[in-house]
C-alpha positions in Angstrom: 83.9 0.9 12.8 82.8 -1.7 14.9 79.6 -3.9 14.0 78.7 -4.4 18.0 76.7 -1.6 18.9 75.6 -0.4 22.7 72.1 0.5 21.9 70.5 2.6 19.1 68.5 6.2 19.4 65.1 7.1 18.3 67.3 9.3 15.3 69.1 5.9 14.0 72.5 6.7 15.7 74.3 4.2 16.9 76.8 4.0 19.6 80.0 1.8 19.4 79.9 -0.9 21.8 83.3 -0.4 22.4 82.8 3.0 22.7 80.2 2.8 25.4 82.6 0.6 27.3 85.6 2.9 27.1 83.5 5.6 27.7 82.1 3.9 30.5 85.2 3.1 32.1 87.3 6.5 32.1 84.0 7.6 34.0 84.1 5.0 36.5 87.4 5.3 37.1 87.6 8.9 37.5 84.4 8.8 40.2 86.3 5.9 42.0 90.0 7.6 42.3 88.1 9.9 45.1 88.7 7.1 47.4 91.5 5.4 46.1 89.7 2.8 43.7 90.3 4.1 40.2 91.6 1.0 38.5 88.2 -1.0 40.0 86.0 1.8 38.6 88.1 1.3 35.4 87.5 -2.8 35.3 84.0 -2.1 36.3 83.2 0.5 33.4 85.3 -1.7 31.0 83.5 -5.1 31.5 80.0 -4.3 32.9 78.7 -4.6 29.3 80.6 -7.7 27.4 77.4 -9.9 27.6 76.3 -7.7 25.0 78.7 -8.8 22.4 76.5 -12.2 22.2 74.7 -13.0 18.8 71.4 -12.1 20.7 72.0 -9.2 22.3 73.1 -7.5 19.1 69.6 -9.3 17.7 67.6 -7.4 20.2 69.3 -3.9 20.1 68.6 -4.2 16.2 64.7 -5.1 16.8 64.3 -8.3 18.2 61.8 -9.0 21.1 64.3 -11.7 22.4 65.2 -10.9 26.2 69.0 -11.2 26.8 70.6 -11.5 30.6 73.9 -8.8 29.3 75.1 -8.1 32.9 75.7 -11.4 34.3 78.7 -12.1 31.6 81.1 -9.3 33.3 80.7 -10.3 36.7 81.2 -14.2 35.6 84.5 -12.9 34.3 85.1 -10.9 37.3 84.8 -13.6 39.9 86.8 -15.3 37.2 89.6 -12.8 37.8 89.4 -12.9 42.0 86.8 -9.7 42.0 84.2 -10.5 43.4 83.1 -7.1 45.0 83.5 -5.8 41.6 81.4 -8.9 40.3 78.6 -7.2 42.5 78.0 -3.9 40.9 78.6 -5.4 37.2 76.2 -8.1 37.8 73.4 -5.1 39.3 74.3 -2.4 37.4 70.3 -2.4 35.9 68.7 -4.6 38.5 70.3 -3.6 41.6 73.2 -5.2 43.5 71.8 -8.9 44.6 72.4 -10.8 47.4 75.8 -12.8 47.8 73.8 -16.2 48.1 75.0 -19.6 49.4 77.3 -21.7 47.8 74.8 -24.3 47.5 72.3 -21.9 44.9 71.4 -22.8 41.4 71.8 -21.0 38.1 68.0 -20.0 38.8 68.5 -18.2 41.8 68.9 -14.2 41.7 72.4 -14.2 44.0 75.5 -13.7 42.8 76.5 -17.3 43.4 73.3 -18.4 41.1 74.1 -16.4 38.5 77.9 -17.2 38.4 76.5 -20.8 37.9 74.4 -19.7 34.7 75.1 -20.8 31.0 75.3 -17.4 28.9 74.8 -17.4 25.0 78.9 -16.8 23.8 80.0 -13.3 23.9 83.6 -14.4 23.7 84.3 -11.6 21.1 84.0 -8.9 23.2 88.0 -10.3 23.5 89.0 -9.2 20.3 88.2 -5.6 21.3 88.5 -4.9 24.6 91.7 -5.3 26.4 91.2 -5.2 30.4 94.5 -3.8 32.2 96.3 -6.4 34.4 95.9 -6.2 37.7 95.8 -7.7 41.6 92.7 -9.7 43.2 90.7 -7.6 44.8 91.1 -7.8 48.5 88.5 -8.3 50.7 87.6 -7.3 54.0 85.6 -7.4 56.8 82.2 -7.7 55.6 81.0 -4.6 56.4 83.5 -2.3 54.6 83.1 -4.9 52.0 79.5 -3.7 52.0 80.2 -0.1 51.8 82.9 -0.1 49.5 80.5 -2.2 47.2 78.0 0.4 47.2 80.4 3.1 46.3 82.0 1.4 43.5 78.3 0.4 42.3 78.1 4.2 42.6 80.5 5.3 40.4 79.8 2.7 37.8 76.1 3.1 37.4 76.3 6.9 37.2 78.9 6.8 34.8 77.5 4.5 32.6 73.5 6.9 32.7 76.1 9.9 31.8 77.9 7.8 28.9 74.6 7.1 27.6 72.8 9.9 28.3 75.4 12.0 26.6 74.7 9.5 23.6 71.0 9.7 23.4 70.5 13.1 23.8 73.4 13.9 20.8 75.8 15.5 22.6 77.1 16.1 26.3 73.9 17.0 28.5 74.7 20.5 30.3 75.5 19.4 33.9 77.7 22.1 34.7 76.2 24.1 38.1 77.9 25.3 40.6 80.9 27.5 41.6 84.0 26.5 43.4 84.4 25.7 47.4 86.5 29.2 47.8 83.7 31.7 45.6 81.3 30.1 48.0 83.3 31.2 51.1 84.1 34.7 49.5 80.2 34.8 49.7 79.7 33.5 53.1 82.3 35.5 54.4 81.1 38.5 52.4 77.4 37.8 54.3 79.1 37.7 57.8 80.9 41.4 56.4 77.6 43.0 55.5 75.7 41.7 58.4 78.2 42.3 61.0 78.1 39.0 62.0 81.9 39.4 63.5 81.3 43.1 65.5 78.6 41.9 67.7 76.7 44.2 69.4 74.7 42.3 71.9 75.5 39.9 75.0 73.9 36.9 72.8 75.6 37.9 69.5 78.8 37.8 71.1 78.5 34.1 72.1 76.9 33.4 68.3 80.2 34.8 67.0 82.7 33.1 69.4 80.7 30.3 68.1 81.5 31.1 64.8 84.9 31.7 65.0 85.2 28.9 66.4 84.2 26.8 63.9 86.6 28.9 61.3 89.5 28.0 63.6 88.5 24.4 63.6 88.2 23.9 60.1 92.4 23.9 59.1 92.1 20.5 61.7 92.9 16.9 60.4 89.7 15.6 58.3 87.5 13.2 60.3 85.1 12.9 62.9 83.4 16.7 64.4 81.0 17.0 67.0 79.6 20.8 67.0 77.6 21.0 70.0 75.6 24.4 70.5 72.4 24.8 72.4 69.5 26.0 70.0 69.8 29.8 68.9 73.4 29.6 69.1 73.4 30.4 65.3 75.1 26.6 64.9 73.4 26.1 61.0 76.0 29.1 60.0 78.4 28.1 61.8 78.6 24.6 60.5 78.5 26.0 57.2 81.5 28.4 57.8 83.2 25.1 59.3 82.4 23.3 56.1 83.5 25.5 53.7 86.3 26.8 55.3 87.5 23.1 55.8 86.7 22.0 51.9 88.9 25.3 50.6 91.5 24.5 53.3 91.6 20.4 52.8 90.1 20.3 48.5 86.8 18.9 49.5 84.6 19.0 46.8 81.1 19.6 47.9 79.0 20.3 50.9 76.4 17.8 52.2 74.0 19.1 54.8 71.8 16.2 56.1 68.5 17.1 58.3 66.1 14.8 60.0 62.9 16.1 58.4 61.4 17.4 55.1 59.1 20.1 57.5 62.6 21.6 58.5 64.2 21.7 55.5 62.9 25.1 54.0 64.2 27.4 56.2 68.1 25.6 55.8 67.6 26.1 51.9 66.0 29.3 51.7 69.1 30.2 53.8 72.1 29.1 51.9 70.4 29.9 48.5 69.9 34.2 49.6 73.4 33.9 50.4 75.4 31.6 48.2 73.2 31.9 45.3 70.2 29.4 44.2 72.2 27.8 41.6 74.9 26.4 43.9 72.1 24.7 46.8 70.6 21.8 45.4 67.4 20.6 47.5 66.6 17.1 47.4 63.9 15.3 49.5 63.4 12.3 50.4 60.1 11.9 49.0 59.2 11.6 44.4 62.2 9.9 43.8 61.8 7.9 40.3 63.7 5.2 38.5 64.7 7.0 35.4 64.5 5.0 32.0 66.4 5.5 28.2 63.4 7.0 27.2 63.9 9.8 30.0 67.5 10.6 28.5 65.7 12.7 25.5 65.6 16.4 25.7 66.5 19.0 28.1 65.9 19.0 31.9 66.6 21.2 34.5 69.8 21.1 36.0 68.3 21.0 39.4 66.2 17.6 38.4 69.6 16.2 36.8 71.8 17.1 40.2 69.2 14.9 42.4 69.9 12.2 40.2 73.8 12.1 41.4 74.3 15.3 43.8 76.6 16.9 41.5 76.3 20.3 43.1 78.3 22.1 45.6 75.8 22.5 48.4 73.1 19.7 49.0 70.4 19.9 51.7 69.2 16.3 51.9 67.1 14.5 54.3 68.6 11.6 56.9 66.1 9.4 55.3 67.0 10.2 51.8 70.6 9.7 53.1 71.0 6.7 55.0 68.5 4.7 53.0 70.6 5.4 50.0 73.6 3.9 51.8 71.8 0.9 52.6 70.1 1.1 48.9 70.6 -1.6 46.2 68.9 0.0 43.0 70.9 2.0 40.7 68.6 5.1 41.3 69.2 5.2 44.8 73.0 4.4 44.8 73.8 6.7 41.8 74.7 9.6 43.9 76.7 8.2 46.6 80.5 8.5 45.1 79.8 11.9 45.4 79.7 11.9 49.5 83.3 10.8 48.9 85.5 13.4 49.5 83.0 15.9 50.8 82.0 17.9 53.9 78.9 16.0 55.4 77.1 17.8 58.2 74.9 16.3 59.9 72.3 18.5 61.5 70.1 18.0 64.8 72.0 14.5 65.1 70.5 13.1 68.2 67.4 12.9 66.0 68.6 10.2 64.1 66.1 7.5 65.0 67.2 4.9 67.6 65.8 1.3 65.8 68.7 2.4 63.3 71.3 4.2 65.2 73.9 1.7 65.4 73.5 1.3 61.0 73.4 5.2 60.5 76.6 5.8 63.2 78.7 2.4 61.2 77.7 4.8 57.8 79.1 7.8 59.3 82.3 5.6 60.2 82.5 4.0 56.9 82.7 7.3 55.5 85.0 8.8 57.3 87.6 6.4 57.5 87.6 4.8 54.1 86.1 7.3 51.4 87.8 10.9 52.8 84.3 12.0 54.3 84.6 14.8 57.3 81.5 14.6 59.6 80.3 16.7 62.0 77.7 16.2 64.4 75.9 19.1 64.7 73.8 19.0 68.2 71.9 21.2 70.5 71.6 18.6 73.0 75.0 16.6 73.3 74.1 12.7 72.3 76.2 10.3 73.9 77.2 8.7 70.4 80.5 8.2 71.8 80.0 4.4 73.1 79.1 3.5 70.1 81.5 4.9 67.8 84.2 3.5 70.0 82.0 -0.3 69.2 82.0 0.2 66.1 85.0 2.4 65.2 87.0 2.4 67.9 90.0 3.9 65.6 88.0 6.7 65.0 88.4 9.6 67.3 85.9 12.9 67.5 86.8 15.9 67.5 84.6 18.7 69.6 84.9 22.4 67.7 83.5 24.5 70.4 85.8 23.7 73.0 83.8 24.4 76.1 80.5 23.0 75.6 79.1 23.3 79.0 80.0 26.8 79.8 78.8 27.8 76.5 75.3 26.3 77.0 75.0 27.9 80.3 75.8 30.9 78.5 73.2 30.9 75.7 70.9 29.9 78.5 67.2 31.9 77.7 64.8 30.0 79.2 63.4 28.3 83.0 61.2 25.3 83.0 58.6 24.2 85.1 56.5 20.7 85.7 52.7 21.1 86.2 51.6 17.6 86.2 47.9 16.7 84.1 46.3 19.2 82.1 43.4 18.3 80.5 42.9 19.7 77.3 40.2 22.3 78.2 42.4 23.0 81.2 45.5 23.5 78.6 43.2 26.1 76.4 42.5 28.2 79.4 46.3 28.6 80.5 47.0 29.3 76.6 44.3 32.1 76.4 46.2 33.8 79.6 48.7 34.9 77.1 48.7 37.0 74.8 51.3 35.4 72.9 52.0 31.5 73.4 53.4 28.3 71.7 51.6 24.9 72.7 53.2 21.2 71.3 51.4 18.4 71.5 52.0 15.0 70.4 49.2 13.9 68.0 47.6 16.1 65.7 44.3 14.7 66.7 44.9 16.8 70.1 46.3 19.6 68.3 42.9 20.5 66.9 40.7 19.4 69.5 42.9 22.4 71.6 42.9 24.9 68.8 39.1 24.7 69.0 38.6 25.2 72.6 40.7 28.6 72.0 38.4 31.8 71.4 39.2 35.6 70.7 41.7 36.6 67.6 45.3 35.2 66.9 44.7 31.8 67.2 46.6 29.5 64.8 46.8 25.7 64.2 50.3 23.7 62.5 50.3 20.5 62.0 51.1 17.8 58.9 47.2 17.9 58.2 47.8 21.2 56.6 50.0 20.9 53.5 53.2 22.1 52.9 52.2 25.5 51.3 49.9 26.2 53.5 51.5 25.8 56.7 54.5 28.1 55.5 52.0 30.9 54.8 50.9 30.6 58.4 54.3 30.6 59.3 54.8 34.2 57.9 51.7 35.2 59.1 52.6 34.0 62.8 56.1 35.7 62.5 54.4 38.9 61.7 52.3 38.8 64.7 55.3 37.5 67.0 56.9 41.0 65.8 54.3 43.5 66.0 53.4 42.4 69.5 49.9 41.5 68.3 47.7 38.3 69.9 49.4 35.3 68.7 48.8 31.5 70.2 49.6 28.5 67.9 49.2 24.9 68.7 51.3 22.9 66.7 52.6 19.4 66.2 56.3 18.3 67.1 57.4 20.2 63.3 57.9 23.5 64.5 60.7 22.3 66.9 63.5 21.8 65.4 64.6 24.6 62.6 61.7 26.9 62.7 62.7 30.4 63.3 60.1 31.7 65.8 60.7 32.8 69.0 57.8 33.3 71.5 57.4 34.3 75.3 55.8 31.4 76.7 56.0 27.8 75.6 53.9 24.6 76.6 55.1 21.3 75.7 53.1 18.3 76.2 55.4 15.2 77.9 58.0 13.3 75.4 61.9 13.2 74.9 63.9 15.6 77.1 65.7 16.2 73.5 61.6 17.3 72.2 61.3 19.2 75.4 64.7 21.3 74.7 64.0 21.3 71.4 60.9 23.5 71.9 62.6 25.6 74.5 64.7 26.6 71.7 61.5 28.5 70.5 61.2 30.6 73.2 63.0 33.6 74.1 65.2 32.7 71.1 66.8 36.6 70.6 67.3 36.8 74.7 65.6 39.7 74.6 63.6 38.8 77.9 65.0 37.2 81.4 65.5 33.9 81.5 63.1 33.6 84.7 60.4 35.4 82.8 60.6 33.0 79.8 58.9 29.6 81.3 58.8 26.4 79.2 56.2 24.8 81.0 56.1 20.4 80.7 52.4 19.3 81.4 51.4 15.5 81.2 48.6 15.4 78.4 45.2 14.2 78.6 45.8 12.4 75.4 47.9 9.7 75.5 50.9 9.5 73.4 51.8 7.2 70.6 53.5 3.9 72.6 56.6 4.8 70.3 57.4 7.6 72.7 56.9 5.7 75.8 60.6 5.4 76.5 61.5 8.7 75.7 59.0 9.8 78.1 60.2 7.3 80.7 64.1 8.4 80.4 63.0 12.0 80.5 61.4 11.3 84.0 64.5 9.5 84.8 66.9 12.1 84.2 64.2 14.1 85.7 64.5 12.5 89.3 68.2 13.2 89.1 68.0 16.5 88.0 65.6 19.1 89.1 66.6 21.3 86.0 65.6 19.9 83.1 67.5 22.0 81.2 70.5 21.6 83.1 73.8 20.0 81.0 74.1 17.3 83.1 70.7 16.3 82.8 70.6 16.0 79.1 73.6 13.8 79.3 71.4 12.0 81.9 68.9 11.4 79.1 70.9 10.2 76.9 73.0 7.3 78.6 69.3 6.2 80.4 67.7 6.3 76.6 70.0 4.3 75.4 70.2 1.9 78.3 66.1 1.2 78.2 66.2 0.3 74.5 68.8 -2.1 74.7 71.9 -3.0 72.2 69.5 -4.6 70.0 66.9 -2.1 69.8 69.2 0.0 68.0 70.0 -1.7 65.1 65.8 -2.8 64.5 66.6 -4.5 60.8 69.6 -6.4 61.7 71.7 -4.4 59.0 75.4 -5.1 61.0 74.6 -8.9 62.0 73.4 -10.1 58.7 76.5 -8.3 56.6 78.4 -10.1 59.4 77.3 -13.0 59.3 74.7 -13.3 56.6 70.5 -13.8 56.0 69.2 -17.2 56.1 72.8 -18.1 54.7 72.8 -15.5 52.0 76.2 -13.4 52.2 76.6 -9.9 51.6 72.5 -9.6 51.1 72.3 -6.6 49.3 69.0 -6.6 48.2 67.6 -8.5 51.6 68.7 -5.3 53.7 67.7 -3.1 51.0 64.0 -4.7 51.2 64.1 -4.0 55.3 65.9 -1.1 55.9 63.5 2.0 56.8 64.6 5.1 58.6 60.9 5.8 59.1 58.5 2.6 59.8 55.6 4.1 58.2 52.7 3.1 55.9 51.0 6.5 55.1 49.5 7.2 52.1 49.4 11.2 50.4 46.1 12.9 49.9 46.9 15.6 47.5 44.8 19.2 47.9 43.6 21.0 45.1 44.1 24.4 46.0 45.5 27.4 44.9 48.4 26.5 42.5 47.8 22.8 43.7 44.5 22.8 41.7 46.5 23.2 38.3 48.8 20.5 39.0 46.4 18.3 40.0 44.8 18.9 36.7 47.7 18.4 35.2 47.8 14.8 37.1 44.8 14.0 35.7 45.1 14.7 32.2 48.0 12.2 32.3 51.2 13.8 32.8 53.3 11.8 34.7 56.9 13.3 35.7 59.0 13.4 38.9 59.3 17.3 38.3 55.3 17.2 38.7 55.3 14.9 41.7 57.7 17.1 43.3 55.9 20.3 42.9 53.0 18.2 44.4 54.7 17.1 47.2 53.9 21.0 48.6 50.3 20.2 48.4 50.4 16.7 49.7 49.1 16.1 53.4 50.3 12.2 54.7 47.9 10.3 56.4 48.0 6.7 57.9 45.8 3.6 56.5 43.2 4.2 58.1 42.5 8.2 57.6 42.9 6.8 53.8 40.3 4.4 53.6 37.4 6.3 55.3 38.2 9.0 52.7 37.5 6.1 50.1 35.2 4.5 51.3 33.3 7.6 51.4 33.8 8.8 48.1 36.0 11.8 49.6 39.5 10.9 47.5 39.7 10.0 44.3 43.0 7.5 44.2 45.0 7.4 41.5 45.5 4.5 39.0 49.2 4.9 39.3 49.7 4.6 42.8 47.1 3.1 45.3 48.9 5.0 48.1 48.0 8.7 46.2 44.9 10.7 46.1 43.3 13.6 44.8 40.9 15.2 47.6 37.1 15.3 45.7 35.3 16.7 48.9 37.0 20.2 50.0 34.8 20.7 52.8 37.1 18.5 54.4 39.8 20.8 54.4 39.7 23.4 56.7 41.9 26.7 56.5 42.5 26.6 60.0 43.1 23.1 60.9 43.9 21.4 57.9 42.2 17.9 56.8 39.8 16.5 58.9 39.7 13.3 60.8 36.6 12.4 59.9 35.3 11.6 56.5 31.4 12.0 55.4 30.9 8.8 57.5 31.6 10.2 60.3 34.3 8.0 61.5 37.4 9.6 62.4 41.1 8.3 63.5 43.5 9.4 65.5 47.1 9.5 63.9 
């Protein structure tokens, strides 16, 4: 038995350091040989943890208080070797991957260069045990696939080396298994389209839903790569995609399925979905939002399999966010990066993708690329609304060539056409309450949830409801059942809402108002009207007013292209106009307007002289610019859990059952709440809260603007 030990548990076990690094490195290697890297993974596991055969290190494990730098030793030997991307994840496998540096930096700079210049306390017996494999420099590329290659190996290493310990700590193999196979899941889905006669339609819109569908099951024995899937809104493209998906991952060994949507609001529905008809223990739901760094410490004693899956998306099905997503591929921190050898090799659909935000469009469509061609991704774009991506995957991939699944497009559109639209100019907002109270039954978007209430209180009689991201979570999806009751007993229903219930909200009304923004928001909320076709087109009227209240400047451009497209199109809702949109959008924001951060230039061509910053991107890259802060609402089951919060338990499986009682609100909402003793913020966090004063939460309307002060902000 080997006297150099990896690290000791509470019970007095100890592991093998030689262990831990073989260990280690048959996990790393197996993770890597999804995309063709299996002896890197290997070298990776193998030497990420030779600094700990120092006389120190082996002090400290055994109880000494001296701090010992173990991770720079591998990635000295590494660069040593002609490895340098390698030398990268070894050297941030705890920290996070560093910036490349400058050739100039000292040993007491955090870059890889710096700490390849640092004198280490001698771990040279870690040679008389461990016996790396020969093998080739690694070859480098441009710096860009560099980047992403990087990542991916950094992937594989870190996450094997938390299972290799975990499976220590904890005594024996933690239970990870979850999950059935690609082709059970299909028998399911395919069973569901059986029982629900999905594929002996009965009506003029079901017919075109199930050409639809068998479109995508045709499309799915095609070459792996790049998908578009454009279907106008109710063309039932969500199962669709998913038959695509799994029919393609049985047909082509695909391991998982990755469904990626723009916002947490949205992302119920998807789940609640896929878990009634593959089963809850095969759809893994992770949000973007109560993600923690997990510690040793955390490796003790069982957790739910769920909680361990959104630590490295070891499930078949995962409904993720696009923030949660692309900032992970742009991530530098072991907790963040964990999970991403597991897109390799997998089905990744991207839904509603002309929402991915424009500041980063050129970063999230290079991803998407990277994936694809390098790490045996298939992507599909999966649209209502065509985005002309094409220009820029042809910049940035211009090998790379998409692949539509419903032939026809166009026609089809026309087809699934349900709705007419009309422009009424300015409507103030008492004017905009009067039109709504005309109906009996009505939708109303608006673009700040200031205006959403003031409207909802000019409304009078019964049937009036309220949505926005005031009201949290738990809350709004009761309305949302109480709304889709009304909808289908033909009672009085009107419901002013915020831009959430646009995209991926199953409701269909007979009328819809939508204040001016995006033609892609306007069409977006036409897809919640006459959504079964059960009315005439001419009869179902999306009606565009310009608002009394102005919009945020960030949709300013949006508005402006929508007129744009307007002026050459007198439909708005015709094809060509939407194509319109798309090219003028991008034209008015400019090239560099859609790459915000810089991501591409400085992994080009470096930061301040810094190659390959990893951690400088990292720092920068956001996929929402936002500073709000989360006022939790102690209500119904929210008032135990907040309980809980206060009596000191801290956990992420806490935070995320919170996160259904948490409403968001910007800087300014947040400190008029302090300052008049309305929150109560916790020590933990200065961006969290506890609401103290519940007559600030109404049960119509959600939290109010205004605190006891009487000062209220618009957000």
């Amino acid at each position: 038995m080997s006297d150099y030990i990896a690290r000791r548990a509470e019970d007095k076990r100890e592991q093998a350091l030689s262990e831990h690094l073989h260990g280690t490195a048959e996990r790393a290697a197996e993770f890597a040989s999804a995309f063709g890297a299996r002896e890197w993974g290997y070298l990776c596991g193998l030497l990420h943890d030779i600094g700990k055969y120092s006389e120190a290190f082996q002090n400290r494990v055994r109880g000494s208080n001296q701090r010992v730098d173990h991770a720079t030793a591998g990635s000295q030997e590494l660069i040593r070797k002609g490895a340098p991307l390698a030398a990268f994840c070894v050297a941030g496998h705890h920290g996070g991957l560093p910036d490349g540096g400058d050739p100039k930096d000292n040993e007491d700079q955090a870059t890889l260069v710096g700490r390849s210049k640092r004198k280490l306390e001698d771990y040279s017996a870690w040679e008389t045990e461990i016996a790396p494999p020969p093998f080739s420099q690694q070859e480098c590329h441009d710096p860009l696939q560099d980047s992403f290659f990087t990542r991916m190996l950094y992937s594989c290493l870190v996450d094997a080396d938390y299972l290799d310990t975990e499976a220590f700590m904890s005594g024996e193999a933690v239970d990870r298994t979850g999950g059935e196979s690609m082709s059970v899941l299909l028998d399911k889905l395919n069973n569901h389209f059986e029982e629900r006669g999905f594929l002996n339609p009965q009506s003029d819109l079901n017919r075109k839903r199930t050409q639809v569908l068998h479109n995508c099951m045709d499309a799915a024995a095609s070459t792996p790569g790049l998908f578009s899937l454009t279907v106008p809104t109710g063309g039932g493209k969500t199962l669709a995609s998913l038959a695509f998906a799994l029919n393609h991952a049985v047909h082509h060994g695909k391991e998982r399925v990755i469904y990626v949507i723009p916002y947490c609001s949205i992302i119920d529905q998807t789940v609640e979905v896929f878990r009634n008809i593959l089963g809850a223990d095969n759809v893994l739901e992770h949000h973007s939002g109560a993600t923690y760094e997990t510690g040793e410490k955390d490796y003790v004693g069982a957790k739910d399999k769920m909680v361990l899956a959104t630590e490295n998306w070891d499930m078949p099905i995962v409904v993720t966010t696009s923030v949660q997503f692309f900032e992970s591929l742009y991530a530098n921190r072991s907790s963040r990066c964990r999970k991403l050898h597991n897109i390799a090799n997998s089905v990744v659909i991207f839904d509603e993708a002309q929402m991915i935000p424009l500041p980063n469009l050129k970063p999230c469509v290079l991803a998407i690329a990277q994936l694809v061609e390098h790490f045996k991704t298939t992507a599909v774009l999966c649209t209502a609304t065509q985005p002309s991506l094409d220009g820029l995957f042809e910049e940035l991939a211009p090998q790379l060539k998409q692949q539509e699944i419903c032939a026809e497009p166009k026609e089809l559109y026309m087809a699934l056409r349900r709705v007419s639209f009309q422009r009424v100019g300015k409507l103030t907002n008492i004017e905009l309450a009067e039109r709504l109270s005309e109906h009996e039954q009505a939708l109303c978007i608006v673009n700040s949830r200031k205006q959403a209430q003031e409207v909802f209180h000019l409304l009078s009689g019964e049937g009036n409801y309220h949505l926005s991201t005031l009201m949290y979570p738990k809350h709004r999806s009761g309305l949302l059942e109480e709304i889709r009751a009304r909808l289908k007993a033909g009672e009085p229903c009107r419901v002013i809402s915020t831009s959430l219930i646009e995209a991926g909200v199953d409701v269909d009304f007979p009328a819809v108002y939508r204040a001016e923004a995006g033609l892609d928001s306007i069409l977006q909320a036409a897809g919640r009207c006459n959504r079964e076709g059960k009315r005439p087109a001419k009869e179902s009227i999306v009606t565009v007013f310009d608002s009394e209240a102005k919009a945020h400047p960030m949709l300013d451009t949006n508005i402006d292209a929508m007129n744009e497209a307007a002026r050459s199109h007198q439909d708005l809702g015709a094809f060509e106009a939407i194509s319109t949109y798309f090219k003028v959008l991008l034209q008015f924001r400019g090239d560099d307007a859609l790459d915000l951060y810089g991501v591409l230039n400085a992994f080009q061509n470096g930061f301040d002289g810094r190659q390959l910053p990893f951690r400088t991107v990292a720092e920068n890259f956001q996929m929402i610019a936002t500073t709000a802060k989360t006022v939790y609402i102690p209500e119904g089951d929210g008032e135990r859990l907040v309980e809980k919060l206060r009596a000191g338990e801290v956990s992420r499986g806490l935070f995320r059952a919170l996160g259904r009682y948490g409403v968001t609100v910007y800087p300014e909402h947040f400190e008029a709440l302090r300052r008049a003793g309305d929150i109560e913020v916790l020590p933990e966090s200065e961006d969290m809260a506890i609401l103290l004063n519940m007559d600030l939460y109404d049960k119509r309307t959600g939290l109010s603007f205004e605190a006891e002060e009487g000062k209220g902000f618009m957000v």
